[in-house]
C-alpha positions as CSV (number, residue, x, y, z in Angstrom):
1,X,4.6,42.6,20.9
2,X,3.3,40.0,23.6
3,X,1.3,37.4,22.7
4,X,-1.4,36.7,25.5
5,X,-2.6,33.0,26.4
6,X,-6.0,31.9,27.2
7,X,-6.3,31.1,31.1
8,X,-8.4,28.3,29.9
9,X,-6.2,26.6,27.3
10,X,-4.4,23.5,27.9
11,X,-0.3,23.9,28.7
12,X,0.2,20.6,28.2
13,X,-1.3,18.3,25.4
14,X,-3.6,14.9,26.5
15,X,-1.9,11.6,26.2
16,X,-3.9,10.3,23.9
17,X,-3.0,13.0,21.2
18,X,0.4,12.1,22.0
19,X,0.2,8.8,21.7
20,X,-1.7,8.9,18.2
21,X,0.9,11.4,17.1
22,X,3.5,8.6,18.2
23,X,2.1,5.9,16.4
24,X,1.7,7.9,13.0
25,X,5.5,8.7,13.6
26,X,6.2,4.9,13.9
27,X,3.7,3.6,11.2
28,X,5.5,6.6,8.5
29,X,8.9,5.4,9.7
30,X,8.1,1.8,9.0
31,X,6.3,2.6,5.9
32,X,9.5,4.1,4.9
33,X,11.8,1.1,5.6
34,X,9.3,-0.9,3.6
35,X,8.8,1.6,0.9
36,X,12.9,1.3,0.4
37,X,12.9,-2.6,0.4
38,X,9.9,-2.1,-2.7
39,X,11.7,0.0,-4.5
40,X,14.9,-1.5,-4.4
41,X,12.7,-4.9,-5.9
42,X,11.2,-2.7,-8.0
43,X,14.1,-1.2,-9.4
44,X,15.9,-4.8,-10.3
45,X,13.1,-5.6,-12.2
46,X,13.0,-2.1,-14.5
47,X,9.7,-0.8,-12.9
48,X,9.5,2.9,-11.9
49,X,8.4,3.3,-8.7
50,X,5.1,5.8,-9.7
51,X,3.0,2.4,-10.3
52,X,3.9,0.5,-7.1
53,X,0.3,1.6,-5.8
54,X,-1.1,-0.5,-8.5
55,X,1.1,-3.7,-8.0
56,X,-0.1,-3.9,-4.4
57,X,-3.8,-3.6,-5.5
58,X,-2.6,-7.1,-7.9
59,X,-2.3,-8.6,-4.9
60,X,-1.9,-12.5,-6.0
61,X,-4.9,-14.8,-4.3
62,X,-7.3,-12.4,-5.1
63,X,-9.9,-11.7,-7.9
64,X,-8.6,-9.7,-10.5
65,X,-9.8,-5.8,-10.2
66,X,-11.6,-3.5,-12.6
67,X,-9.2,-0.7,-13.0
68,X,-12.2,1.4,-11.5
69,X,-11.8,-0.7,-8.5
70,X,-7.7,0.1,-8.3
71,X,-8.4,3.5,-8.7
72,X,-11.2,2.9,-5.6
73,X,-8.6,1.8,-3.3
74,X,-5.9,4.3,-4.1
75,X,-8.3,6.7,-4.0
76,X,-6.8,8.3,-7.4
77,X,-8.7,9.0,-11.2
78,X,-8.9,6.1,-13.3
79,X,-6.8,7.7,-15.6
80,X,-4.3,7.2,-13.6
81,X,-4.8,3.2,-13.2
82,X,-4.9,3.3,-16.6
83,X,-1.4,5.0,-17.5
84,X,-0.1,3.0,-14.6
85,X,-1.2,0.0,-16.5
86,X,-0.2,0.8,-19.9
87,X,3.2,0.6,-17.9
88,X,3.0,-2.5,-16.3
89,X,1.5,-4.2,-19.7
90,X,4.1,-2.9,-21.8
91,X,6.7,-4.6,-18.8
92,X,5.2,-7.8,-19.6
93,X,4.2,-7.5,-15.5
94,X,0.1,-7.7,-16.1
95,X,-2.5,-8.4,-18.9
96,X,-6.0,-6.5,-19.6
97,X,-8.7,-9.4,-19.4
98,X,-12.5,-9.2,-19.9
99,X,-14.4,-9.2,-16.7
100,X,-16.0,-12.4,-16.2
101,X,-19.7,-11.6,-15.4
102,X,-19.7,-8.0,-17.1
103,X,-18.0,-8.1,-20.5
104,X,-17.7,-4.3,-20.8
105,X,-15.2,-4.4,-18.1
106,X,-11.7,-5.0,-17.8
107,X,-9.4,-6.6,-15.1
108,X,-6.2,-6.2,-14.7
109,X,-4.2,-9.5,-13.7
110,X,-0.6,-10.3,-13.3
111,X,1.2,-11.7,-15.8
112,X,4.1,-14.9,-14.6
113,X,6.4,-12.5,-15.1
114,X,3.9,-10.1,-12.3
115,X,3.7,-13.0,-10.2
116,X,7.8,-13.5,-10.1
117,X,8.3,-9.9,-9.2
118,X,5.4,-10.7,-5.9
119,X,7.3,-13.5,-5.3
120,X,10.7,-11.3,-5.3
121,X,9.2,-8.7,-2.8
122,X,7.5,-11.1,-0.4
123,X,10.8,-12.9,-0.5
124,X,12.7,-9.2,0.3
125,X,10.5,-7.8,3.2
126,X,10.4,-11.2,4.7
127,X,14.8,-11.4,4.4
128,X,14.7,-7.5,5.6
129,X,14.2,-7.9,9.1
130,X,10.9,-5.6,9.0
131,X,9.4,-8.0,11.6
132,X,12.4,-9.4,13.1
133,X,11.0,-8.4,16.7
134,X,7.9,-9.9,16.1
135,X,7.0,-13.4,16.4
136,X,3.9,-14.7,14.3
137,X,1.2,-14.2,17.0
138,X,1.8,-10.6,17.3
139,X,2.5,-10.4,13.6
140,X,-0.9,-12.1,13.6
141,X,-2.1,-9.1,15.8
142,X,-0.5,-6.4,13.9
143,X,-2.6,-7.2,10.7
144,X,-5.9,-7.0,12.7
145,X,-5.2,-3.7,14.2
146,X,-3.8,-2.5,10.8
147,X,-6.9,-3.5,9.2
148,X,-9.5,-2.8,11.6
149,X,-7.5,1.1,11.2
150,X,-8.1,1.0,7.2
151,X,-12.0,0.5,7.8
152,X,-13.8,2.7,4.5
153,X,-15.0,5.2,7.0
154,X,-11.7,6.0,7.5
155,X,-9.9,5.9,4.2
């Protein structure tokens, strides 16, 4: 059986699909090497890896989030926030609080013992030579591109 090409079709793909397709490679790669510094954290402090998504939402320095919110940004079912929480109450990692304007919600803070384990993996990816080639200005620029990527249009 031969399979016939289109005179018209490309032979050779555009740059710029290459060059996306190369930075996804890199981005998943890195991801990786920072996924295995979390969980290593992660795993000296007893918590299973399934709630990391819900730590990094905690992020300390910002306003505590309605679980609804959590489950906005990891674009998952409340339901999910909610086990995830159950875990990280019962581990003494974060506390339910009432919502400060709207008392029929709940936040979910981090606990001193949440705020140690932060501290423990800012300390780790900062020690694991993620961003050893990078000095703070391109650090700096890193963040902006990697934001101005996770615009809500886009996620």
């Amino acid at each position: 059986m031969t399979v016939s090409r289109d005179a018209t079709a490309p032979t050779t793909r555009p740059a710029a699909v290459e060059r996306k397709a190369e930075i996804v490679r890199v981005l998943v790669e890195v991801g990786n090497a920072a996924d295995a510094v979390v969980a290593q954290v992660l795993g000296e402090f007893g918590v299973p890896a399934s709630v990391a998504g819900t730590l990094w939402a905690l992020a300390p320095g910002t306003e505590p989030p309605t679980m609804r919110e959590v489950a906005a940004r990891l674009h998952c079912d409340p339901s999910t926030v909610s086990l995830a929480a159950d875990k990280l109450q019962s581990m003494g990692l974060v506390s339910r609080q009432p919502h400060p304007a709207d008392g029929r919600k709940r936040t979910l803070a981090l606990t001193e013992h949440g705020h140690e384990l932060w501290e423990a993996l800012r300390t780790r990816l900062h020690a694991s030579g993620l961003f050893a080639g990078l000095d703070a200005q391109e650090q700096d620029t890193l963040l902006a591109l990697l934001t101005k990527m996770r615009t809500p249009q886009r996620l």
